[in-house]
C-alpha positions in Angstrom: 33.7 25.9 12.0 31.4 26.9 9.9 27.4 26.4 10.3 25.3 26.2 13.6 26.0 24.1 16.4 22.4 22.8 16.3 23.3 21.8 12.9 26.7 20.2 13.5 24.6 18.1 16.0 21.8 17.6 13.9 23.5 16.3 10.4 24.2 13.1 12.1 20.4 12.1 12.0 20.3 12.2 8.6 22.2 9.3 7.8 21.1 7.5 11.0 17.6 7.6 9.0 18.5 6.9 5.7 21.2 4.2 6.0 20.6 3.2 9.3 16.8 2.9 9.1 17.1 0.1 5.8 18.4 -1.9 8.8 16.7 -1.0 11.8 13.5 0.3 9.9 12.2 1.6 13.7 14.5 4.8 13.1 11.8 5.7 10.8 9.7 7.2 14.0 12.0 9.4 14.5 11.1 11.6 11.1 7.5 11.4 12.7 9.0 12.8 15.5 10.5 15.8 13.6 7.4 16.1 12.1 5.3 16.8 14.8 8.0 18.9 16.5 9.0 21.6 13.6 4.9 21.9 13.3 4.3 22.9 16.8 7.9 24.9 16.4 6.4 26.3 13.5 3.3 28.2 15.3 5.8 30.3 17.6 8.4 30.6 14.7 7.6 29.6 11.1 10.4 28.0 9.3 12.7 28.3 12.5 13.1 24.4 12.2 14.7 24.4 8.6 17.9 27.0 9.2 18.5 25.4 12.6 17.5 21.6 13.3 16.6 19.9 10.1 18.7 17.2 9.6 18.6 17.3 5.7 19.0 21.3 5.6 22.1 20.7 7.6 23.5 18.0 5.4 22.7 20.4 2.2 24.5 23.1 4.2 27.6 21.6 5.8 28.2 19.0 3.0 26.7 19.5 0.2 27.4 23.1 -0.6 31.1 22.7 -1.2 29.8 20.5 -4.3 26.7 22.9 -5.9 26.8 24.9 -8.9 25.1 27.4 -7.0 22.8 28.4 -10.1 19.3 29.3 -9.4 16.6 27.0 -9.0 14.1 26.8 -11.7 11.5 30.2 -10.9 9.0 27.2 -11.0 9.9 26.0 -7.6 8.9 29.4 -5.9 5.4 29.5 -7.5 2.5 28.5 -4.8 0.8 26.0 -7.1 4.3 24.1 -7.8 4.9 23.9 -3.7 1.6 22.4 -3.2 1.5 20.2 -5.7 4.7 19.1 -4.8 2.8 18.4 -1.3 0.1 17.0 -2.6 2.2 14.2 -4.4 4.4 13.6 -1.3 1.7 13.1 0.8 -0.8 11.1 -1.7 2.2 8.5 -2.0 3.1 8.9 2.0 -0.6 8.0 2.7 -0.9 5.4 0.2 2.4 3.5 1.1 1.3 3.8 5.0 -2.1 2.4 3.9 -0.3 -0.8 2.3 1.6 -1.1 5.3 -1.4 -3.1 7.5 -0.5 -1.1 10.5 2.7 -3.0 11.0 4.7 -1.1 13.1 8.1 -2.6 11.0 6.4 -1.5 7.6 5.5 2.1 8.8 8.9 2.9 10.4 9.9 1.7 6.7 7.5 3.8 5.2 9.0 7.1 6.8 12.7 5.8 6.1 12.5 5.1 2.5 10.1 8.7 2.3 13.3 10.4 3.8 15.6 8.4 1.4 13.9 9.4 -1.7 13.5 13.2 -0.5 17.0 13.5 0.1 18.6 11.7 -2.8 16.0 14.7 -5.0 17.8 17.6 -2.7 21.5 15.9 -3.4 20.7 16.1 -7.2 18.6 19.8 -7.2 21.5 20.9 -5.3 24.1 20.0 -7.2 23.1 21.3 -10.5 21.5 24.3 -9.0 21.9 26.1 -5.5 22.5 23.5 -2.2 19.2 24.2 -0.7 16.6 24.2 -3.9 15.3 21.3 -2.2 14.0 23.9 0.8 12.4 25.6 -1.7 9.8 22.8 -2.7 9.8 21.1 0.8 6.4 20.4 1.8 7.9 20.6 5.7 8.9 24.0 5.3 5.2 24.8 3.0 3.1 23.5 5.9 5.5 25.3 8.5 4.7 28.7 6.2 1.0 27.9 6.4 0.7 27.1 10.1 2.7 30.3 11.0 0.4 32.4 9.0 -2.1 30.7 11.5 -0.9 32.5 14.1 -0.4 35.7 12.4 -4.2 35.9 11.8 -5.4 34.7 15.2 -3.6 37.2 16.8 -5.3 37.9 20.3 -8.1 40.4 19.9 -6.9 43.8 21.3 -10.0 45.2 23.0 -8.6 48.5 23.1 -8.5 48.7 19.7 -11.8 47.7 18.9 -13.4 49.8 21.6 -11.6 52.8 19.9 -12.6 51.1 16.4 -16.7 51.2 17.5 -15.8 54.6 19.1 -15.2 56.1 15.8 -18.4 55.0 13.7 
C-alpha cells in the first residue's frame, strides 16, 4: 500500500467536500475546520499538514500521480511574489464571495465548498501536465503555514544565558 495511513484516511474528505458539499453545502465547515487546524499545526511543525493530512495533497498523491507527466512546474510557481499573489487572489475572491453571502450559514458553507471545488479541479489540471503536486507549490495553505512557522523560528524563547554571556563580552 503505498502512501501514509493518515492519507489513506484522509483522501476520502476530499470528495465528501467537493461532491458532497453541492448537496449538503454544511460540509463546507469542515474546510474551515482544516483551516484553523493545519495553522495552529503549522506553529509546532510548518507544512506538517500538507505531506500528512491534507485531503487534496492526498488525492494528488494516491490518485492523481499514476496520471501526471511528472514535468516540472513552471519556475514561476516557486518565486515569492507568484505565491502571494496567488494568495492574494484566493483570498480577495474568498472574502468577497463570503461578503455576498449575508451571513447565511447555507451560503457560507457553500462559499468554502465551491472554494475547494475550484482549487482542486486547478491542482487536477497543473498536475497532469506537470508534476502531481504543482498545486502545493502555489497553495496559499501551505504559504501561510511557511509564514506562521517562521513565526516561531524568530520568537524563539530568549536564552538568558546567552545574553548574559553576550553583555559579558562588550
Amino acid at each position: 500500500m503505498k502512501g501514509k495511513l493518515s492519507q489513506w484516511i484522509m483522501v476520502w474528505l476530499l470528495p465528501l467536500i467537493v461532491i458532497g458539499g453541492l448537496f449538503v453545502p454544511l460540509l463546507g465547515y469542515l474546510v474551515i475546520g482544516m483551516m484553523l487546524f493545519l495553522l495552529v499545526l503549522s506553529y509546532f511543525k510548518p507544512r506538517y499538514w500538507c505531506g500528512n493530512f491534507c485531503p487534496r495533497g492526498s488525492f494528488l498523491d494516491l490518485g492523481l500521480s499514476r496520471f501526471s507527466a511528472k514535468r516540472p512546474y513552471p519556475k514561476i510557481f516557486s518565486r515569492p511574489w507568484f505565491r502571494w499573489l496567488v494568495l492574494t487572489i484566493l483570498m480577495s475572491f474568498l472574502s468577497w464571495r463570503l461578503y455576498l453571502t449575508g451571513g447565511s450559514p447555507t451560503k457560507i458553507g457553500l462559499v468554502f465548498v465551491i472554494m475547494c471545488l475550484i482549487t482542486t479541479i486547478i491542482a487536477i489540471v497543473l498536475g497532469i501536465f506537470t508534476k502531481h503536486r504543482a498545486w502545493c507549490v502555489i497553495c496559499p495553505m501551505g504559504l501561510l503555514q511557511e509564514q506562521i512557522g517562521k513565526c516561531r523560528q524568530t520568537s524563539a524563547p530568549l536564552d538568558i544565558a546567552a545574553a548574559d554571556r553576550s553583555a559579558a563580552v562588550k
